[in-house]
Rosetta silent file (secondary structure, phi, psi, omega in degrees, C-alpha in Angstrom):
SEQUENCE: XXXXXXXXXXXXXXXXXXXXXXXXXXXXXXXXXXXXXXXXXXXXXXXXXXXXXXXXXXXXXXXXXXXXXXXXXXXXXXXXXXXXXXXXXXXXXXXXXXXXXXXXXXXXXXXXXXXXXXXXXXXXXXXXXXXXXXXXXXXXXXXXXXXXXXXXXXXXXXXXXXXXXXXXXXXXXXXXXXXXXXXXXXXXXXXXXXXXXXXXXXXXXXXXXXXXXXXXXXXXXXXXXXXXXXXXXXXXXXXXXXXXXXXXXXXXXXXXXXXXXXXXXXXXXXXXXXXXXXXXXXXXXXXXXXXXXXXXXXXXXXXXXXX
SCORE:     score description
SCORE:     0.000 S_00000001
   1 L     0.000  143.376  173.994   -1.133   -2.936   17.488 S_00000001
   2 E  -113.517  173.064  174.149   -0.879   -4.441   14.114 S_00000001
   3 E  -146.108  149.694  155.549   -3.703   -5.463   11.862 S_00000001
   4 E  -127.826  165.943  179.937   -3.773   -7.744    8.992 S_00000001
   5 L  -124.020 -170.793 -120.819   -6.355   -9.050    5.807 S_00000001
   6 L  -167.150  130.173  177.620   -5.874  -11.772    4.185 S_00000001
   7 L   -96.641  -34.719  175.526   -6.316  -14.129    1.008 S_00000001
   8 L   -48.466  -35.756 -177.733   -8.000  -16.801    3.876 S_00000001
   9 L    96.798   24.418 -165.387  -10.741  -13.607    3.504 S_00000001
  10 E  -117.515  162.617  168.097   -9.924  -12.889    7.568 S_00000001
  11 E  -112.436  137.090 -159.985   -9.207   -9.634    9.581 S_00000001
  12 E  -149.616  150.003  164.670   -6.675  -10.045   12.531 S_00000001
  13 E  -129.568  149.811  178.424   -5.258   -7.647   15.003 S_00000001
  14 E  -100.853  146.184  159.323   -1.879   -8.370   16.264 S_00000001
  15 E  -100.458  109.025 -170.757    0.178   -7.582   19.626 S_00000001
  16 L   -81.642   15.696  152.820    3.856   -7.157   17.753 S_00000001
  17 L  -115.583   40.769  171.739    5.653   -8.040   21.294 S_00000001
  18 E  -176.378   75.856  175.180    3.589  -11.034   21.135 S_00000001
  19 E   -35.741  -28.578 -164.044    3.083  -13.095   18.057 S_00000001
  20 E  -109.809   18.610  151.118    0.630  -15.614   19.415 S_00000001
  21 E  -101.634   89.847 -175.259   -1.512  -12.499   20.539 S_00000001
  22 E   -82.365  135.205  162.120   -4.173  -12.855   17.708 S_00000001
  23 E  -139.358  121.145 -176.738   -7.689  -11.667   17.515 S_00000001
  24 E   -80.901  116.304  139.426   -9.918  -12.551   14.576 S_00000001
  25 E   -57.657  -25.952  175.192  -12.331   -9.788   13.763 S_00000001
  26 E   157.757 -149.711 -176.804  -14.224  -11.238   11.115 S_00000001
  27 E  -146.594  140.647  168.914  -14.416  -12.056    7.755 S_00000001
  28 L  -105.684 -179.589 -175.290  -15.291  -10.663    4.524 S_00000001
  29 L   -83.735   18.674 -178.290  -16.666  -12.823    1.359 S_00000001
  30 L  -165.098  178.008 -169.570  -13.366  -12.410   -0.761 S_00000001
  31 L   -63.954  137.925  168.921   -9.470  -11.907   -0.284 S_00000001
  32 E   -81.810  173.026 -163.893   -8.779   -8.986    1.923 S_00000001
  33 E  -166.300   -8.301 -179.188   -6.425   -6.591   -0.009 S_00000001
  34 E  -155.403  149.393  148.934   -6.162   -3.237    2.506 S_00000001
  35 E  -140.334  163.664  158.794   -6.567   -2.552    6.106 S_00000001
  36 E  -144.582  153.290  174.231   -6.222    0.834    7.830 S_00000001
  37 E   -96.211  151.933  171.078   -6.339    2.373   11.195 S_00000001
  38 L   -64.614  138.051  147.109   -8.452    5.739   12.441 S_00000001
  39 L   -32.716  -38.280  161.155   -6.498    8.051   13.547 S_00000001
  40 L   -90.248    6.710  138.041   -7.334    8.274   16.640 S_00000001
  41 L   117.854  -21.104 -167.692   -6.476    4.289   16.847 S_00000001
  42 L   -90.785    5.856  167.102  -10.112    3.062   17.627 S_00000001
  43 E  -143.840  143.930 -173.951  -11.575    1.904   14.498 S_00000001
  44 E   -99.696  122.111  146.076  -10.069   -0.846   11.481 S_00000001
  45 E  -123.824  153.040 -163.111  -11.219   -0.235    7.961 S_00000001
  46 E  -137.736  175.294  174.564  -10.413   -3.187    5.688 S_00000001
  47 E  -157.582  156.688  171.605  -11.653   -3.594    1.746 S_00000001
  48 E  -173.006  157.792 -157.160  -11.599   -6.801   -0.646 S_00000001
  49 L   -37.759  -35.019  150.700  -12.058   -7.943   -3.506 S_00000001
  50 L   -42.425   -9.205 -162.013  -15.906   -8.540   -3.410 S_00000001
  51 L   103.383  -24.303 -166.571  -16.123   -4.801   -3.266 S_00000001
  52 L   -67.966   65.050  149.508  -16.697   -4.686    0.261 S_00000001
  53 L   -41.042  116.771  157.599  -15.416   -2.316    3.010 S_00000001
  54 E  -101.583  141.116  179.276  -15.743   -2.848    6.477 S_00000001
  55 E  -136.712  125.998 -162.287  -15.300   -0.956    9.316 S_00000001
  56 E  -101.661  134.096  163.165  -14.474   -2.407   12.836 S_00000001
  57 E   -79.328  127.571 -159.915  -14.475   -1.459   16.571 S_00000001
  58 L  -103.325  -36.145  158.594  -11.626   -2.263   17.790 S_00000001
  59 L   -45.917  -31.001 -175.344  -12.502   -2.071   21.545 S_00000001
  60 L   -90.997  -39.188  173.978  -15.672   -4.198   21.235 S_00000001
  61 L    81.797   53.003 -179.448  -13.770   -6.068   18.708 S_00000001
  62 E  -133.619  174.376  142.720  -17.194   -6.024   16.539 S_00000001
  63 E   -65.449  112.015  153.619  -18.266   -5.035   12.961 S_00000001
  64 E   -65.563  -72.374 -169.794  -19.526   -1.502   12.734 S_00000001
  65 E  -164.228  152.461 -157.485  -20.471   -1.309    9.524 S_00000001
  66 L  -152.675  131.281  168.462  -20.095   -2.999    5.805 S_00000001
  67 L  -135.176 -168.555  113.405  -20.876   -1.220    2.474 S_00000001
  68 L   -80.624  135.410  175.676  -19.692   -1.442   -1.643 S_00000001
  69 L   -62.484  -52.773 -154.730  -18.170    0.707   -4.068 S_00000001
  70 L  -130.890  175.766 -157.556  -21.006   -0.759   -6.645 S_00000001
  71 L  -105.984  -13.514 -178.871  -24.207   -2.155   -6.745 S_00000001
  72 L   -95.080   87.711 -178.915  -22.290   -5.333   -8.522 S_00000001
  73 L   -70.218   90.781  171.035  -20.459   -7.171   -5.099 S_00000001
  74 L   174.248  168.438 -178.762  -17.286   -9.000   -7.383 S_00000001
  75 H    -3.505  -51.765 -174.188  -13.767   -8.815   -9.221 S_00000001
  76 H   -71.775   20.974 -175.731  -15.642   -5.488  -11.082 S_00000001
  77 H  -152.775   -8.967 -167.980  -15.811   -3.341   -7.630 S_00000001
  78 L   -41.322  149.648 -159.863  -12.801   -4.556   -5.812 S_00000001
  79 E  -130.487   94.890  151.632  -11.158   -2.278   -3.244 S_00000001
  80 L   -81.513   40.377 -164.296   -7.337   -2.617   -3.102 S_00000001
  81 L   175.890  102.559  170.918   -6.742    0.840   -1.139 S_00000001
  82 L  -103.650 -153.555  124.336   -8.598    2.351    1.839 S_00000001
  83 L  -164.192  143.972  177.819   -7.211    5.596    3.997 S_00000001
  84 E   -59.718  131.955  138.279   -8.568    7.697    7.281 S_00000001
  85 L   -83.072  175.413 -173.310   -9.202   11.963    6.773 S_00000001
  86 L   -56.568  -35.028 -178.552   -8.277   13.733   10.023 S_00000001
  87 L   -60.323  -12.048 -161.355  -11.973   13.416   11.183 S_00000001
  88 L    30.706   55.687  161.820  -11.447    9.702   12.044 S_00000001
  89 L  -149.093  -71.796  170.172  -15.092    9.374    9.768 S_00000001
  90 L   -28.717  124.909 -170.886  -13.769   10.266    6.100 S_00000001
  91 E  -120.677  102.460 -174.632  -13.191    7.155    4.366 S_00000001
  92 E  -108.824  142.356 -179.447  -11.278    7.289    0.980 S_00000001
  93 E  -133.139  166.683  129.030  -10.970    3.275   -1.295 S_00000001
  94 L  -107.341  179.103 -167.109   -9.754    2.900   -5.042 S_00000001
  95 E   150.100 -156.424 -179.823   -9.706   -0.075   -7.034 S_00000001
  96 L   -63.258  -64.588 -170.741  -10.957   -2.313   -9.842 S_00000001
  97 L    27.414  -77.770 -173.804  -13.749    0.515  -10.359 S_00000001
  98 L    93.536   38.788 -177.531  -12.030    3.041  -11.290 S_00000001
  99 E  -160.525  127.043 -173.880  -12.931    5.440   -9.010 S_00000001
 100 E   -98.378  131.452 -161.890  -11.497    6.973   -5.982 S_00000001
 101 E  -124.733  150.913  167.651  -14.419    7.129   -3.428 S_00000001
 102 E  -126.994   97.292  177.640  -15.159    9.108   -0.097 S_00000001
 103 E   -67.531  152.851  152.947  -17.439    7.662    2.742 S_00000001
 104 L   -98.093  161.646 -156.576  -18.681    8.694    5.792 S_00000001
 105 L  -127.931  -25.872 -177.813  -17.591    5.566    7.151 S_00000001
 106 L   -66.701  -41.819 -158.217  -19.671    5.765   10.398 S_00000001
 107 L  -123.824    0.225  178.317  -22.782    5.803    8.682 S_00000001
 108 L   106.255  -36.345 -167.763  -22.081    4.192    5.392 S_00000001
 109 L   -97.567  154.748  163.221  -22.883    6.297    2.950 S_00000001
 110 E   -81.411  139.351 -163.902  -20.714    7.484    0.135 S_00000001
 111 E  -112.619   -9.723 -169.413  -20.348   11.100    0.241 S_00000001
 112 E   179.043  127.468  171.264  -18.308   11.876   -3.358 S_00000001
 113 E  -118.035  147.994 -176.450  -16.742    9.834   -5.937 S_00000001
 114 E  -136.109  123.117  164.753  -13.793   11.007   -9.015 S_00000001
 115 E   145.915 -153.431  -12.573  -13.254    9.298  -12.041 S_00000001
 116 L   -73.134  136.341 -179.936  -13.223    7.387  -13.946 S_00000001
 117 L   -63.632  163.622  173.591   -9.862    6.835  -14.266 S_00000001
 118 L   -62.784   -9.654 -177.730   -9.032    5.160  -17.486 S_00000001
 119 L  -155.913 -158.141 -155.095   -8.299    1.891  -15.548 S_00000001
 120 L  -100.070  162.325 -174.975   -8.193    0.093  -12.619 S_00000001
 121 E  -113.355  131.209 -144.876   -6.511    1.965   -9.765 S_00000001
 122 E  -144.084  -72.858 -161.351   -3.862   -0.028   -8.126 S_00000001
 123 E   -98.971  177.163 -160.090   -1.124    1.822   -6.024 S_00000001
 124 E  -176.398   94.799  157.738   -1.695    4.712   -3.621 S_00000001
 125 E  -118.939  132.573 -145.912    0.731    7.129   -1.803 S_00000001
 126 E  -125.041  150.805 -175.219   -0.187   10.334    0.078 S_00000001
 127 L  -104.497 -179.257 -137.153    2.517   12.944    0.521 S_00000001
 128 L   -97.151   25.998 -168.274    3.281   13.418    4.619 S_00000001
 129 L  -115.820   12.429 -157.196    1.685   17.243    4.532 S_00000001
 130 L    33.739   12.578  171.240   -1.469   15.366    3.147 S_00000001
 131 L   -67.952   -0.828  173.571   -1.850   17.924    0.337 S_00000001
 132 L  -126.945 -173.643  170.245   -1.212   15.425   -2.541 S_00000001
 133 E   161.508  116.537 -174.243   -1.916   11.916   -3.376 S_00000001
 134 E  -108.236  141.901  179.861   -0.760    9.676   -6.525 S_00000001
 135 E  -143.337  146.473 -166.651   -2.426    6.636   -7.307 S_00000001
 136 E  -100.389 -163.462  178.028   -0.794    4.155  -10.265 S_00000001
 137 E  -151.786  156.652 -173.696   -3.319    2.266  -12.519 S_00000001
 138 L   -58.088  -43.860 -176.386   -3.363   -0.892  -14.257 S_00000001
 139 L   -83.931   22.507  162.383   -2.548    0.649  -17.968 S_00000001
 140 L    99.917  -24.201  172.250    0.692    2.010  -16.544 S_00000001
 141 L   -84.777 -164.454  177.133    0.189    5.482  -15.698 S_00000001
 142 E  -147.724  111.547  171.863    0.395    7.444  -12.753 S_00000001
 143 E  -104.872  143.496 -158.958   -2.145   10.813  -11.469 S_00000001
 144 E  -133.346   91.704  179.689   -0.695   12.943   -9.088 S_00000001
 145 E   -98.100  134.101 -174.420   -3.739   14.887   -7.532 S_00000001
 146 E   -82.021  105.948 -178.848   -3.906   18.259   -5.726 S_00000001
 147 L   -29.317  -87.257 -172.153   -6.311   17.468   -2.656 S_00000001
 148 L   -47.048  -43.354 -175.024   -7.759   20.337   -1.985 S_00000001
 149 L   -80.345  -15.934  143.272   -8.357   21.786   -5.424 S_00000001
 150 L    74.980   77.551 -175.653   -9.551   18.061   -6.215 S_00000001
 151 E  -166.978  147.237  160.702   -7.911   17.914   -9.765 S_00000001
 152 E   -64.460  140.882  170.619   -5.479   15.926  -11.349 S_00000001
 153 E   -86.906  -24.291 -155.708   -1.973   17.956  -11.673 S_00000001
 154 E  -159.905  137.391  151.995   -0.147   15.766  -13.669 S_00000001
 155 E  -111.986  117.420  164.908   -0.590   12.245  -15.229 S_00000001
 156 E   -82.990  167.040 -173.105    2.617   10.221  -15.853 S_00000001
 157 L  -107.694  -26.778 -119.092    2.977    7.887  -19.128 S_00000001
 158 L   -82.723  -27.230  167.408    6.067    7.016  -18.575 S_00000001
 159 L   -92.786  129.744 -177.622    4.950    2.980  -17.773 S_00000001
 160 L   -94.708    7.545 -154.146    3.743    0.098  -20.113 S_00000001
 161 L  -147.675  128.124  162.052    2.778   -1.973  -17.729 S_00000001
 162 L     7.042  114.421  156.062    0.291   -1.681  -13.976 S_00000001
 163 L   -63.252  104.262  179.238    1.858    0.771  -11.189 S_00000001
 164 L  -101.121  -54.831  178.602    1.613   -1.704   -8.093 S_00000001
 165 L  -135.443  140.318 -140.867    4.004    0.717   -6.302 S_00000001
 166 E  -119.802  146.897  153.151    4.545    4.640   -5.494 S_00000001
 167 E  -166.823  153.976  170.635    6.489    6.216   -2.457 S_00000001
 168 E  -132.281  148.156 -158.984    7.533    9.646   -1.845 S_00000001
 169 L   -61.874  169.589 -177.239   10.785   10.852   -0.257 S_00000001
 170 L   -56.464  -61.576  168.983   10.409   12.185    3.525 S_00000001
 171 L   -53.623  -15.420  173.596   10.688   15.791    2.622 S_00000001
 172 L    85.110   79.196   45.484    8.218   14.877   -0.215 S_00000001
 173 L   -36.936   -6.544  161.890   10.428   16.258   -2.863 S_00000001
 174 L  -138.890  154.344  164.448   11.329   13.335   -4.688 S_00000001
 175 E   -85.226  120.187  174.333    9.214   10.972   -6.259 S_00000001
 176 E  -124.086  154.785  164.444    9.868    6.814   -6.801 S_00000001
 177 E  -157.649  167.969 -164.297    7.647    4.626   -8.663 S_00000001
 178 L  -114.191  179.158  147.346    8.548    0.774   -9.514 S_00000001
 179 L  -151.507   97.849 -177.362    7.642   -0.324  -13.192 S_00000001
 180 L   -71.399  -58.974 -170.978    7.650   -4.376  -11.751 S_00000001
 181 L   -46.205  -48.706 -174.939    7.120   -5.640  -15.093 S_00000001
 182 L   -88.910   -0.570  176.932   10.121   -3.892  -16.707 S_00000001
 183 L    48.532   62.128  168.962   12.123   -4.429  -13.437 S_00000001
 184 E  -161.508  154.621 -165.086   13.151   -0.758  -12.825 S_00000001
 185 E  -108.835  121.809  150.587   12.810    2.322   -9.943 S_00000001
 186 E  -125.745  152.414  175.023   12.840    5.244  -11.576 S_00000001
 187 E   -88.345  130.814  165.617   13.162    8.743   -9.569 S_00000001
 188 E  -107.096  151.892  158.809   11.603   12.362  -10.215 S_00000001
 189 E  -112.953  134.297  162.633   12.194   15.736   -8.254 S_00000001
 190 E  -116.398  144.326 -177.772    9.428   16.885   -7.133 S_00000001
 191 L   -93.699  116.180  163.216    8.096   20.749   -6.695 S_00000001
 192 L   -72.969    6.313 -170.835    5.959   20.690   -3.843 S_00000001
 193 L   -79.815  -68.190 -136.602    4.563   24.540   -4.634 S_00000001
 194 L   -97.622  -41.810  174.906    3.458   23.099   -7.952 S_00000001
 195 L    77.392   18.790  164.339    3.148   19.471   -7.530 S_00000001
 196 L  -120.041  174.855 -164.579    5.394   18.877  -10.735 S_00000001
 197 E   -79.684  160.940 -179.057    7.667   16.518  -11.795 S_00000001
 198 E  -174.648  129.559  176.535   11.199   17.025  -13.518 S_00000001
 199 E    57.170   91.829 -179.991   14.037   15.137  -14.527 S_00000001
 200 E   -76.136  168.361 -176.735   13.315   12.179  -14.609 S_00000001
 201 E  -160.708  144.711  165.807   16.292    9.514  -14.320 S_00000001
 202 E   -56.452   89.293  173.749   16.232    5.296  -13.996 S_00000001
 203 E   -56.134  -82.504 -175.011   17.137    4.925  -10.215 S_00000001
 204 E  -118.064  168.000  169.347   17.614    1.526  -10.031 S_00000001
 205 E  -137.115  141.764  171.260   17.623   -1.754  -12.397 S_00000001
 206 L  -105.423  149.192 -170.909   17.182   -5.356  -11.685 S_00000001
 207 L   -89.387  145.579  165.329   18.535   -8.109  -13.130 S_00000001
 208 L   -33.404  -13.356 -172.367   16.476  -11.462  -13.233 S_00000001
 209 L  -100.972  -18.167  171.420   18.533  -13.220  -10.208 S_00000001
 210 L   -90.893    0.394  161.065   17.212  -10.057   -7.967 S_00000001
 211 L    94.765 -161.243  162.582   13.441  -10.600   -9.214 S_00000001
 212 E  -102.138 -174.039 -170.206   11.350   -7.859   -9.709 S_00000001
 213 L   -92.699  176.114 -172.907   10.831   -4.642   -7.574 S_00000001
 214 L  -151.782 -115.415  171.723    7.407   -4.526   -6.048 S_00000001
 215 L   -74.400  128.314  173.594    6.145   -2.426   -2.703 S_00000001
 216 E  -100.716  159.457  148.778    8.270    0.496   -1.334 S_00000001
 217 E  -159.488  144.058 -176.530    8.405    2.598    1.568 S_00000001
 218 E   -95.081  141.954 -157.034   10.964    5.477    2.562 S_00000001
 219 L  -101.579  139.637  166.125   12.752    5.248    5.944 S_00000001
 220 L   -22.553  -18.140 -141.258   13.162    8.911    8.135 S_00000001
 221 L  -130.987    5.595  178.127   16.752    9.147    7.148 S_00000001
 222 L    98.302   10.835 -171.021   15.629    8.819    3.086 S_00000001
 223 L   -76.917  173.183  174.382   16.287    5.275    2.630 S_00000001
 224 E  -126.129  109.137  176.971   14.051    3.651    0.153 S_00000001
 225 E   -64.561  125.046 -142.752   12.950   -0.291    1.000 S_00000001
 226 E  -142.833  121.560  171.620   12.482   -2.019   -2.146 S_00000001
 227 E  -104.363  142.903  177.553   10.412   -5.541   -1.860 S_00000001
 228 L  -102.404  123.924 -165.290   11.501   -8.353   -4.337 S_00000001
 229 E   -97.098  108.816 -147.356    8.915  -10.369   -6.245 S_00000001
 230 L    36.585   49.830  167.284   10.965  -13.761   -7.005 S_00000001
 231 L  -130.752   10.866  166.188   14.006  -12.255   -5.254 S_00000001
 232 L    86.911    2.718 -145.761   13.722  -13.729   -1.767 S_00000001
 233 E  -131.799  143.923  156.282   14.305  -10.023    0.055 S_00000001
 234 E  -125.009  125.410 -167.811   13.669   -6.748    1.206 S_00000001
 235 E  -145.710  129.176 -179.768   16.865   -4.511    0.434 S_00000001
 236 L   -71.997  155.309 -179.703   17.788   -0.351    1.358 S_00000001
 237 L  -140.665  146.939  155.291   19.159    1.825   -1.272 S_00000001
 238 L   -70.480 -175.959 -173.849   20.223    5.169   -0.530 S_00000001
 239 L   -89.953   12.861  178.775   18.862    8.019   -2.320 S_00000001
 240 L  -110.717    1.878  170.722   22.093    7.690   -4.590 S_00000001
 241 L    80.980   23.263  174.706   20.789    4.143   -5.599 S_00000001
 242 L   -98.641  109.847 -171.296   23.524    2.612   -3.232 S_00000001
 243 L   -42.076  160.592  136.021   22.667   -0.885   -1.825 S_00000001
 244 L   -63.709  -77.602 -157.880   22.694   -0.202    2.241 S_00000001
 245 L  -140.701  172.153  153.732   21.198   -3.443    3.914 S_00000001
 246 L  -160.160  132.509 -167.891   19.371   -6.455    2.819 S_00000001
 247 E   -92.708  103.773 -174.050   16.885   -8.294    4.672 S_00000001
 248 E   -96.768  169.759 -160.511   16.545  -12.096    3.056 S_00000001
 249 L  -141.432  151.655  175.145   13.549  -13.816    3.907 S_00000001
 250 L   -86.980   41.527  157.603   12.376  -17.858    3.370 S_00000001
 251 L  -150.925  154.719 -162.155   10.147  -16.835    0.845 S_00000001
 252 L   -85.755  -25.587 -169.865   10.580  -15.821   -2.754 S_00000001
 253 E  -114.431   98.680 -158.632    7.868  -13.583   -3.675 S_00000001
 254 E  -123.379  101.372 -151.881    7.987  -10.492   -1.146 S_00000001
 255 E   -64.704  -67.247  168.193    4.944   -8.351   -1.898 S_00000001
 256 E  -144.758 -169.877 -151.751    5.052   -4.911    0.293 S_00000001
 257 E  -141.787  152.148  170.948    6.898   -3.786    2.854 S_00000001
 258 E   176.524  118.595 -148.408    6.004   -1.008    6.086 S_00000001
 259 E   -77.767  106.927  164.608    7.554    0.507    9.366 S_00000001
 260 E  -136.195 -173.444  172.203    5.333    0.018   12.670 S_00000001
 261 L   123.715  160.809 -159.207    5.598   -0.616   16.104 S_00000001
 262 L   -88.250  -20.256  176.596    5.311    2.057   19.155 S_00000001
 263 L   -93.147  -26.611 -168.084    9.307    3.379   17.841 S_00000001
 264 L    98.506  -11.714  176.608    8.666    3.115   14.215 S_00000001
 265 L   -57.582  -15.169 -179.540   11.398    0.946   14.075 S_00000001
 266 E  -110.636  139.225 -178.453    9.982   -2.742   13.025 S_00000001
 267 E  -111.830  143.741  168.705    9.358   -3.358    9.293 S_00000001
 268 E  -114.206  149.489 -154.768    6.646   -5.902    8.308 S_00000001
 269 E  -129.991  117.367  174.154    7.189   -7.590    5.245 S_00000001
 270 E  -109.084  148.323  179.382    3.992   -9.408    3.532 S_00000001
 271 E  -114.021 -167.862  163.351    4.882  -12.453    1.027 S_00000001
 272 L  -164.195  157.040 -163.000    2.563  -14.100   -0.992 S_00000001
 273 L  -117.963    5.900  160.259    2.649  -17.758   -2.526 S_00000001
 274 L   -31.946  125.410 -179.239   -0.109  -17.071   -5.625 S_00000001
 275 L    49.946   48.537 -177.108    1.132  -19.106   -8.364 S_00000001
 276 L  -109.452  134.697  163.438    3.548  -21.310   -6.413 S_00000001
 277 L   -46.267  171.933  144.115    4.134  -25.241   -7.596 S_00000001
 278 H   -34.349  -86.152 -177.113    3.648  -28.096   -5.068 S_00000001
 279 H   -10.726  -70.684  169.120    7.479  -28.456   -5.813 S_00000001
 280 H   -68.289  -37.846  167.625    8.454  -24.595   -5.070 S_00000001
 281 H   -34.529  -48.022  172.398    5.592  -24.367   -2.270 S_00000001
 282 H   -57.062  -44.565 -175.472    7.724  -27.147   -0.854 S_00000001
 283 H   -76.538  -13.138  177.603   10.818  -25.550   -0.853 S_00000001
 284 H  -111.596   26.195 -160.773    9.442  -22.207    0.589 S_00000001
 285 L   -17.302  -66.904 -137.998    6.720  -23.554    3.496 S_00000001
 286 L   -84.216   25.742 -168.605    6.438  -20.176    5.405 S_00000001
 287 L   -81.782  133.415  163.466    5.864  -18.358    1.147 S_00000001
 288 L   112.112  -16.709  161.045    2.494  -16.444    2.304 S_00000001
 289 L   -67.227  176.460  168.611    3.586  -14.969    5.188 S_00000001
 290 E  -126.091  119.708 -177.184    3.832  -12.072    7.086 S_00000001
 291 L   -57.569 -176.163  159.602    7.875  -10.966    8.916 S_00000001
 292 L  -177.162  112.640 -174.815    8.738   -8.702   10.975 S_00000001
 293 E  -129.863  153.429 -174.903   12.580   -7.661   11.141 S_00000001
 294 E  -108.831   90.965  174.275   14.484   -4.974   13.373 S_00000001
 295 L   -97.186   -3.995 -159.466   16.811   -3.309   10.352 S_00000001
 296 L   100.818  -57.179  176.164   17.719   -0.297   12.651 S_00000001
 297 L   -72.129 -171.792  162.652   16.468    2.923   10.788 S_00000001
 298 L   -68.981  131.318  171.932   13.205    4.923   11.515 S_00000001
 299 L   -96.671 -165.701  155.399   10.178    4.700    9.485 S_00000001
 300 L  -119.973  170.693  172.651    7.867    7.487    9.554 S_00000001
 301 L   -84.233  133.635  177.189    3.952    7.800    9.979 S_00000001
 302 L   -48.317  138.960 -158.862    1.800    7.026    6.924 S_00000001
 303 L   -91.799  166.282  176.526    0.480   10.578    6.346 S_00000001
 304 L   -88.057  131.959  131.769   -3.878   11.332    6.772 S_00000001
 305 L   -17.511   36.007 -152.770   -5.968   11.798    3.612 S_00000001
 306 L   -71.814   -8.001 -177.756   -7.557   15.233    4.456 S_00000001
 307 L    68.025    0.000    0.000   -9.509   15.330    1.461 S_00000001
């Protein structure tokens, strides 16, 4: 099953051997911006921009339950980021806030909040042993938190400009982050004993006719899937910063990117058409969509949150 949110403000589950098998769940009162599944596959949590989380049954196909990060429902609570603990109850969101939050999700209530971060919290990757978990922020940095001991380890600086996207390699020993603005990947080794960073190096660069980099994800075999924000594409690099493949797509602004499907094997590719002319809207109809292409490698499973 797949699930998507929405700038329409809608929650959809998908059959991915069957495009035109759609089910609307509902709706929230602003652009949807996250969804995630329970672990054990029977409940959808979604979050948007109002602030809102939701949490869905997916057998009944109903609304469970709907809370806020803030007592203020708007722009200033927004949830870009949900994720599942082990427990299928534990609910962790980020966002405009500033605060990475933990729900019981069944019942509603928030059970612990961290921050504030100095900014808005924007990108989110967990490493696959769930003992870590980096989130970027809007003024460019990046904290790299030890779960358990529930402290930052490390803040990078190293960015002028909003961290939209983070990924860590399969063994979890190296570190990517995007700097979109400045159009460049750069790469860390990471100590997973320690959780720190070292030698840093520029990984990749882009030129203006390849857009900018955007959402990532790492493939089982270490590739890293690079989405292009005015560059029409999704394209593999090896860990040696050696094009692979490249997937092009009929729309120019190609937002994130992620491996599902009962093999692991299908990648879905979200675009988005935000600040598109008439003119260019015309030339890209399907800009806003969401893909699905068969590149060949493996993805892996998004790792749990244990908190």
């Amino acid at each position: 099953m797949l699930a998507s949110g929405s700038v329409d403000k809608s929650v959809r589950t998908w059959n991915p051997d069957n495009a035109k098998d759609a089910k609307s769940l509902g709706n929230h009162g602003a652009s949807v911006y996250g969804v995630a599944f329970s672990p054990n596959g029977k409940l959808l949590a979604s979050c948007a921009f109002d602030g809102t989380i939701k949490v869905w049954d997916l057998e009944g196909g109903k609304e469970l339950k709907s809370f806020s990060t803030g007592p203020e429902k708007g722009p200033k609570d927004g949830v870009l980021q949900v994720a599942w603990g082990a427990d299928n109850k534990t609910l962790y969101a980020c966002g405009f806030d500033k605060y990475l939050h933990v729900w019981d999700a069944l019942e509603g209530k928030e059970l612990e909040h961290y921050g504030p971060a100095p900014d808005d919290l924007y990108g989110l990757a967990v490493s696959k042993d769930g003992k870590n978990l980096a989130m970027g922020t809007d003024e460019g940095t990046v904290k790299f938190w030890d779960v358990a001991a529930e402290k930052v380890l490390w803040t990078l600086t190293a960015h002028k400009a909003p961290v939209w996207a983070l990924a860590l390699s399969p063994k979890g020993d190296i570190f990517y982050f995007a700097d979109t603005v400045g159009r460049r990947i750069y790469r860390y080794d990471l100590d997973r004993q320690s959780g720190r960073l070292s030698d840093r190096r520029l990984f990749l660069e882009f030129t203006p006719e390849q857009g900018q980099p955007d959402g990532m994800t790492v493939d089982e075999e270490g590739g890293l899937w690079v989405c292009h924000w005015g560059g029409w594409g999704v394209t593999r690099y090896l860990p040696g910063g050696r094009t692979s493949m490249r997937i092009d797509l009929p729309a120019p602004n190609v937002t994130s990117c992620a491996f599902g499907g009962e093999d692991l094997r299908t990648l879905y590719i979200t675009t988005a058409k935000d600040d598109m002319t008439p003119a260019d809207a015309a030339k890209a109809p399907l800009a806003g969509g969401l893909f699905a292409a068969r590149p060949g490698p493996r993805g892996m499973l998004e790792p749990i949150f244990k908190g």
